[in-house]
KOLKE-734888 format. One record per residue: residue number from 0; x, y, z of N, C-alpha, C in turn; chain. Coordinates in nm, 3 decimals. Layout:
BEGIN
PT    i    neast   nnorth      nup   caeast  canorth     caup    ceast   cnorth      cup  ch
PT  NUM        X        Y        Z        X        Y        Z        X        Y        Z   A
...
***
This chain:
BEGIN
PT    i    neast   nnorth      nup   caeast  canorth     caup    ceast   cnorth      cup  ch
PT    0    0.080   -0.120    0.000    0.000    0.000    0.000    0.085    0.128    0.000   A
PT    1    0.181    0.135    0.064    0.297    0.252    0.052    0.320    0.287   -0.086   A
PT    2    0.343    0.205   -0.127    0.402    0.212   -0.271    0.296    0.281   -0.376   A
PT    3    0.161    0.229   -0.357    0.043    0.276   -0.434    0.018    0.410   -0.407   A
PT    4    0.045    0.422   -0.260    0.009    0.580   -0.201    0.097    0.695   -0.227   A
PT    5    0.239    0.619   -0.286    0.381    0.691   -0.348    0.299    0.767   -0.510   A
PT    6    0.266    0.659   -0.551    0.231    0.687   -0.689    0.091    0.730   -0.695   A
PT    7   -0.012    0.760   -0.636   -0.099    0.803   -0.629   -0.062    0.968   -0.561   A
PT    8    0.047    0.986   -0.545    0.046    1.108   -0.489    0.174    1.210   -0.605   A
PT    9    0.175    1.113   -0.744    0.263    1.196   -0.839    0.200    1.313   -0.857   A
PT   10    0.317    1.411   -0.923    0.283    1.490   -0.998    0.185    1.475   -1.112   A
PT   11    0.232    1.346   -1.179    0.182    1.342   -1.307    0.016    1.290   -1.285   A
PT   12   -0.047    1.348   -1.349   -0.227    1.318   -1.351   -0.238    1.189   -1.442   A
PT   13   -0.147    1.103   -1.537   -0.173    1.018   -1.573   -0.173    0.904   -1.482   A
PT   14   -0.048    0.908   -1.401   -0.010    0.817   -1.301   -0.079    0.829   -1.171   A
PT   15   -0.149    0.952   -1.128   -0.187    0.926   -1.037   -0.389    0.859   -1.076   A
PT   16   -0.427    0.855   -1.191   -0.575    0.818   -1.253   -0.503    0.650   -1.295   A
PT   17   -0.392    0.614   -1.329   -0.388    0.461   -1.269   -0.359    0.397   -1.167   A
PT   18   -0.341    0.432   -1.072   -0.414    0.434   -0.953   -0.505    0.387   -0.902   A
PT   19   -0.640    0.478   -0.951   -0.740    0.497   -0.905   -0.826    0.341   -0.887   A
PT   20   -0.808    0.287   -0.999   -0.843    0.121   -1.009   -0.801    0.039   -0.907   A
PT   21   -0.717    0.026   -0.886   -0.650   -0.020   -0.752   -0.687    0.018   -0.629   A
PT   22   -0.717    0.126   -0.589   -0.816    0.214   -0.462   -0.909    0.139   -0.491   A
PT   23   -1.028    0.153   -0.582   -1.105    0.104   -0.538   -1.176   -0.069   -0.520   A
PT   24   -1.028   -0.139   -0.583   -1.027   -0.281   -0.581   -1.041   -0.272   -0.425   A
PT   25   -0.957   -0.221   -0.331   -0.878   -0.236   -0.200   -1.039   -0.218   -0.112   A
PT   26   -1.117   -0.113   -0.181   -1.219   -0.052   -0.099   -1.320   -0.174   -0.113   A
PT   27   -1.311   -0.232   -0.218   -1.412   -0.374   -0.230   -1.352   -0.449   -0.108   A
PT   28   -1.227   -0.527   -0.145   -1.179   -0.643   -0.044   -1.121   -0.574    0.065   A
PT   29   -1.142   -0.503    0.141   -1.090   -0.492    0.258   -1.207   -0.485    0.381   A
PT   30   -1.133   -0.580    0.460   -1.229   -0.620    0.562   -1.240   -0.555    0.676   A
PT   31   -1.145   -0.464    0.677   -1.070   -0.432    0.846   -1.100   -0.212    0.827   A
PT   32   -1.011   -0.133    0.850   -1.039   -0.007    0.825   -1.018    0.055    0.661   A
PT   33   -1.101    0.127    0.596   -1.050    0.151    0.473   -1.074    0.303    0.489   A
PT   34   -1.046    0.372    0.595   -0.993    0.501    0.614   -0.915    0.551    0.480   A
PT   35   -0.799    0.501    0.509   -0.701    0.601    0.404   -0.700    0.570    0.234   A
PT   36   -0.770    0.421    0.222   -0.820    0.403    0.080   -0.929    0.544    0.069   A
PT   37   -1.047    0.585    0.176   -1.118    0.627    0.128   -1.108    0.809    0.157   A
PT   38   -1.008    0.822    0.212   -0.903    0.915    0.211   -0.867    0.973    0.021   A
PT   39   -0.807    0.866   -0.024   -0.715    0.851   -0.125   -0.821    0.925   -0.228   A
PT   40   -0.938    0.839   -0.166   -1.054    0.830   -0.307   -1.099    0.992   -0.321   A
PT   41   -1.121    1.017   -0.220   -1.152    1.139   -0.195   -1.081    1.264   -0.226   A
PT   42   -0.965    1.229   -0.241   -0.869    1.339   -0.253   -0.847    1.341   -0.429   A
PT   43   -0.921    1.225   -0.480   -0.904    1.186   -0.642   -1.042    1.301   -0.677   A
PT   44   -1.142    1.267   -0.627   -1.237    1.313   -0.632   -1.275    1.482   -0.676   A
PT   45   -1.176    1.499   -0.566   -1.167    1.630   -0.528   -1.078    1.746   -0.664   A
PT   46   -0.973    1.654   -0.669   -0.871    1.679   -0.787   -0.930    1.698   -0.941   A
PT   47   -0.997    1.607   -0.939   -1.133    1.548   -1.050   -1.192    1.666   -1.089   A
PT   48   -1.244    1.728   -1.014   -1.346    1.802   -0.941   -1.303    1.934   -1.023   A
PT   49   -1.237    1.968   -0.932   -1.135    2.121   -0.889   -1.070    2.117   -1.063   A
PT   50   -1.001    2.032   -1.145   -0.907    2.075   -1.181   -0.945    2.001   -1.366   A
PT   51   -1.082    1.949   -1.366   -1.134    1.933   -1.452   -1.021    1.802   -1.531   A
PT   52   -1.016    1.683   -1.472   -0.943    1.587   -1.487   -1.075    1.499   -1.554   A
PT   53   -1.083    1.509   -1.677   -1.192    1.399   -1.725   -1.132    1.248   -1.720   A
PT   54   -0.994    1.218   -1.745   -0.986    1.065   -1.714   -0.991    1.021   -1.605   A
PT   55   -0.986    1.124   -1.500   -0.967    1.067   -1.379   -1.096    1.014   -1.318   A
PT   56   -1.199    1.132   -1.348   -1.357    1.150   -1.348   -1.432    0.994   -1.374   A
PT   57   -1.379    0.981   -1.547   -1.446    0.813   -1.576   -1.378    0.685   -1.545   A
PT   58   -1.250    0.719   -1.470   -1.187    0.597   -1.419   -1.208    0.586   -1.263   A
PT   59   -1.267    0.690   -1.201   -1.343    0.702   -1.099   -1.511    0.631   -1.121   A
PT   60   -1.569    0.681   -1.180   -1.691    0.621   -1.233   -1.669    0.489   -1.258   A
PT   61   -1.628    0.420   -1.322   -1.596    0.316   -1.356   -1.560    0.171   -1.256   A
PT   62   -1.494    0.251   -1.161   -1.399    0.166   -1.046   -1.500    0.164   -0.966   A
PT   63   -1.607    0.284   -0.936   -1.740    0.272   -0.808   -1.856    0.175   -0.905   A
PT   64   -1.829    0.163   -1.037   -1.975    0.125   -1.124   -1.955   -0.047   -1.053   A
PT   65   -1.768   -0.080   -1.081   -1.721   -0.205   -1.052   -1.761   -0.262   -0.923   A
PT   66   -1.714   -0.176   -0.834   -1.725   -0.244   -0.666   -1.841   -0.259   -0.630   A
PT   67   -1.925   -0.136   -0.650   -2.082   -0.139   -0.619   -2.148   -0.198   -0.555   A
PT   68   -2.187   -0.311   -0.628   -2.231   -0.441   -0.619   -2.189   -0.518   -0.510   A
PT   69   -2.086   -0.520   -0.504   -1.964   -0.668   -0.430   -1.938   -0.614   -0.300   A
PT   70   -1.959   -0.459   -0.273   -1.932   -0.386   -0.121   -1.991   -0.425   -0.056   A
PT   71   -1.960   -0.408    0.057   -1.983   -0.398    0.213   -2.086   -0.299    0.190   A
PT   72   -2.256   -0.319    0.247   -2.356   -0.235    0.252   -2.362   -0.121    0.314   A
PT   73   -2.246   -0.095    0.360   -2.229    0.017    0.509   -2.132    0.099    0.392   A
PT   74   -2.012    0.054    0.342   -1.938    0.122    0.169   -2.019    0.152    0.125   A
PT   75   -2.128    0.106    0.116   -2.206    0.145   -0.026   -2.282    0.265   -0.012   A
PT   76   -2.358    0.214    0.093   -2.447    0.362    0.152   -2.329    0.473    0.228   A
PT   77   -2.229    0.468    0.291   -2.167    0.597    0.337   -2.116    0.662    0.253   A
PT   78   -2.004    0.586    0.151   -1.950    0.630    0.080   -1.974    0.612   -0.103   A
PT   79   -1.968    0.576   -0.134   -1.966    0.492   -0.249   -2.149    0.616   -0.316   A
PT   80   -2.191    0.577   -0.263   -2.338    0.613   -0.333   -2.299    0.772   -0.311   A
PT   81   -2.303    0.850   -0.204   -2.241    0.998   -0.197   -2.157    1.055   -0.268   A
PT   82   -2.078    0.977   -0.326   -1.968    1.029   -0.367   -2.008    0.994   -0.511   A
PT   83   -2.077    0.912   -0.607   -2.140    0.941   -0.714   -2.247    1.020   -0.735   A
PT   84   -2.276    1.092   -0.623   -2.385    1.233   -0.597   -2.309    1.327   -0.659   A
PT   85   -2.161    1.333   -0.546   -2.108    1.431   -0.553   -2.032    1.479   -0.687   A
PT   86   -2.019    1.352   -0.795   -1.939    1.351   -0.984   -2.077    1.398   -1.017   A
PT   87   -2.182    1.351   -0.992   -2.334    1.359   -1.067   -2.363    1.543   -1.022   A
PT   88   -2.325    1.583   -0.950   -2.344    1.733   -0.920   -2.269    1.805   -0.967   A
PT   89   -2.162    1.777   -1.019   -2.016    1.841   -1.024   -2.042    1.835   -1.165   A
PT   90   -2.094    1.741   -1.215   -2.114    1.715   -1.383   -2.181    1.823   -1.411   A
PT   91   -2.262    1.882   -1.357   -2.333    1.968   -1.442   -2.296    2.114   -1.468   A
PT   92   -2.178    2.141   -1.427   -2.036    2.303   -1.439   -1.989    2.204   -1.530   A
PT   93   -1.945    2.140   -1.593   -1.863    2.075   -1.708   -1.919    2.147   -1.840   A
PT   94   -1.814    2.214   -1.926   -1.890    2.325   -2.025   -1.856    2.279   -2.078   A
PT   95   -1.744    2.147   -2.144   -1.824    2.116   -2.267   -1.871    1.986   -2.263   A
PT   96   -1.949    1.996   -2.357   -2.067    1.907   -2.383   -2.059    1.742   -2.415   A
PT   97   -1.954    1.731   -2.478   -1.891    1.606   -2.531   -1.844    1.538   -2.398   A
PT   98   -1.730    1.602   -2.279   -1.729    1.558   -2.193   -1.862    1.555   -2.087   A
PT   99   -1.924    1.617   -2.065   -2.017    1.622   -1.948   -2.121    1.489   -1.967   A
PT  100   -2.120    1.487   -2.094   -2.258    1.368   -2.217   -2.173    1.239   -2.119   A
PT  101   -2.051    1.254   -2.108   -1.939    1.114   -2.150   -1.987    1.063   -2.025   A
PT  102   -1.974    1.173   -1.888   -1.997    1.166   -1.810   -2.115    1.068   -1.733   A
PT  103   -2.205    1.111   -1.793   -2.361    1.109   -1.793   -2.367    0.965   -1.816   A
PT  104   -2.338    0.931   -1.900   -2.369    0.811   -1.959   -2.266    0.681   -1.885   A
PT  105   -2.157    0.740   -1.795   -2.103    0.620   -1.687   -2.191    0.650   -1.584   A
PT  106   -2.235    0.774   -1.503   -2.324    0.795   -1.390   -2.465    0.677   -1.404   A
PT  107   -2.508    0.704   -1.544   -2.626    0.641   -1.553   -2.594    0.440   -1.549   A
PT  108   -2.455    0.434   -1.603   -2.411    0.252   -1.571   -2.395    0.280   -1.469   A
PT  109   -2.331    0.358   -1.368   -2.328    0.323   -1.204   -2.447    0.295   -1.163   A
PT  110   -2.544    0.402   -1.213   -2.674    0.396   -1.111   -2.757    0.283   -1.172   A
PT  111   -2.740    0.201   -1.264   -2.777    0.028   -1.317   -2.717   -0.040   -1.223   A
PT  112   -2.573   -0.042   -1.156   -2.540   -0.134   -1.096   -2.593   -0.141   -0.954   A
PT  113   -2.642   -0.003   -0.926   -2.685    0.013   -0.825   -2.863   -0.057   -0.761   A
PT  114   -2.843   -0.069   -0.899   -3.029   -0.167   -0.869   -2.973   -0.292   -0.813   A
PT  115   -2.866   -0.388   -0.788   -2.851   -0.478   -0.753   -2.840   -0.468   -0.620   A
PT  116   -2.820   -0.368   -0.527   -2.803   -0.318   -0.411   -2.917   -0.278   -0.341   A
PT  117   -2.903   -0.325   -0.189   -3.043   -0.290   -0.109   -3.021   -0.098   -0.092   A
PT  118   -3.097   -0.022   -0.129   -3.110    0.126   -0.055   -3.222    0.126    0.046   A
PT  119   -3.211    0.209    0.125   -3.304    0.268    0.229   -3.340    0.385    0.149   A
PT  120   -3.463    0.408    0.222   -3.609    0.513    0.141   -3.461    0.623    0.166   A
PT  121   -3.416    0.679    0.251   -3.371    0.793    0.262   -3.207    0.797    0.174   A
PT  122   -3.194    0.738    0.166   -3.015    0.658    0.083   -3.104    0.691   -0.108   A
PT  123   -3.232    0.670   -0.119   -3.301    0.699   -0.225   -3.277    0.838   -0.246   A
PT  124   -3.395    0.909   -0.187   -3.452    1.061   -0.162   -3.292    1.126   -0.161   A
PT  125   -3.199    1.135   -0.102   -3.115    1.195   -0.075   -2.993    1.169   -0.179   A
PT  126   -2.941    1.076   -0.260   -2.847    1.068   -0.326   -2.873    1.007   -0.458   A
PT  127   -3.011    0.912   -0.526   -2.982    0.879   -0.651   -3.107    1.018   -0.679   A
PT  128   -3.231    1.006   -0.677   -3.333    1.076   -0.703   -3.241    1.252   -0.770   A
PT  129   -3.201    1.304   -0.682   -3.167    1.440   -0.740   -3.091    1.435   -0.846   A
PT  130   -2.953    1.335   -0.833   -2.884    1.356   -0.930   -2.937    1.266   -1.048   A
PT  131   -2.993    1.152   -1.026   -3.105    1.089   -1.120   -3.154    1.202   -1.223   A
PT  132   -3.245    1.218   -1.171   -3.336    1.351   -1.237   -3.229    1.429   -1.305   A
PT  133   -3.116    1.524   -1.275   -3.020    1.595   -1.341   -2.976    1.513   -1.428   A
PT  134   -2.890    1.440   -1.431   -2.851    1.355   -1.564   -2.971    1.279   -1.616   A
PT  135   -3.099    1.260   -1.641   -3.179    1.237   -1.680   -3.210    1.346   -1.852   A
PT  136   -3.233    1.432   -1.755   -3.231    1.552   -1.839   -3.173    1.624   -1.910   A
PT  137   -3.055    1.604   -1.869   -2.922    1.657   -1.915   -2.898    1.551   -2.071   A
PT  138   -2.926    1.425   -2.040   -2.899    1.314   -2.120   -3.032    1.354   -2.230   A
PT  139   -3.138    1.396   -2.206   -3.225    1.397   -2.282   -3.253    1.488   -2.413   A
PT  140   -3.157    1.657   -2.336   -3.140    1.780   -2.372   -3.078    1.730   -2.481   A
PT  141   -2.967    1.684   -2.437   -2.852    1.680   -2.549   -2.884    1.565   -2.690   A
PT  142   -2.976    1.437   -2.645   -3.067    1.355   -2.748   -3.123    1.425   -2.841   A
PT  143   -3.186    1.537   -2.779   -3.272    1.610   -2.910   -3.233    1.685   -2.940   A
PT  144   -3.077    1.764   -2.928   -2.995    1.831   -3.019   -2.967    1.835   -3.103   A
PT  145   -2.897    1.648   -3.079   -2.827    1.567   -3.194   -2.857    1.501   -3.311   A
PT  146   -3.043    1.470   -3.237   -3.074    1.396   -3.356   -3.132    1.501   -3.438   A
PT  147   -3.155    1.415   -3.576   -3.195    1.465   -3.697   -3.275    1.514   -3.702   A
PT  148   -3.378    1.633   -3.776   -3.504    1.650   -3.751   -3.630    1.529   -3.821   A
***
């Protein structure tokens, strides 16, 4: 884990978005504290976020679409589901269009994998429903742009 946390903390934004796969393998199989995995994740997130890192964004998406399923129900609802709120909110300041679409369309495979998972009414109401609805629409806007008349 040292070693991952060496290279997850490069300079370089390529090296630190391969990475990111590996975090969230660790956040699946780990049985004991995943503090500083979810530390790590967070600080990807954030970077993501802040500094308009689109690979990092869908290799983030991608790695939560993966674990999802296979987590610990207590991962899923604290972290894991919040924190695809928090890309699904963040998506919608993304100005251009090609990326934000790209976006949209892994949010919407996360939130498929997420039907395999038990939610509570309030784990609903509070984290898929809003951003649901936003990329819903967002996905729909941009459908009838593109197509033909």
């Amino acid at each position: 884990m040292p070693i991952l946390t060496r290279l997850a903390n490069d300079p370089d934004v390529f090296v630190q978005t391969s990475t990111v796969a590996s975090f969230t393998v660790l956040l699946q199989r780990s049985s004991g504290s995943v503090g500083s995995v979810r530390e790590q994740l967070d600080k990807f997130i954030s970077e993501a976020v802040s500094a308009d890192v689109h690979a990092m964004m869908c290799e983030l998406i991608e790695g939560f679409t993966v674990v999802l399923p296979l987590c610990n129900p207590d991962i899923q609802k604290d972290f894991l589901i919040p924190r695809l709120a928090t890309i699904g909110v963040s998506n919608s300041a993304i100005s251009n269009k090609t990326k934000r679409r790209d976006i949209t369309e892994r949010l919407i495979a996360a939130y498929k994998a997420m039907l395999c998972c038990y939610m509570t009414p309030d784990t609903i109401e509070h984290y898929i429903l809003p951003v649901s609805r936003r990329s819903w629409w967002m996905y729909r806007r941009w459908y009838q742009n593109s197509s033909p008349p």
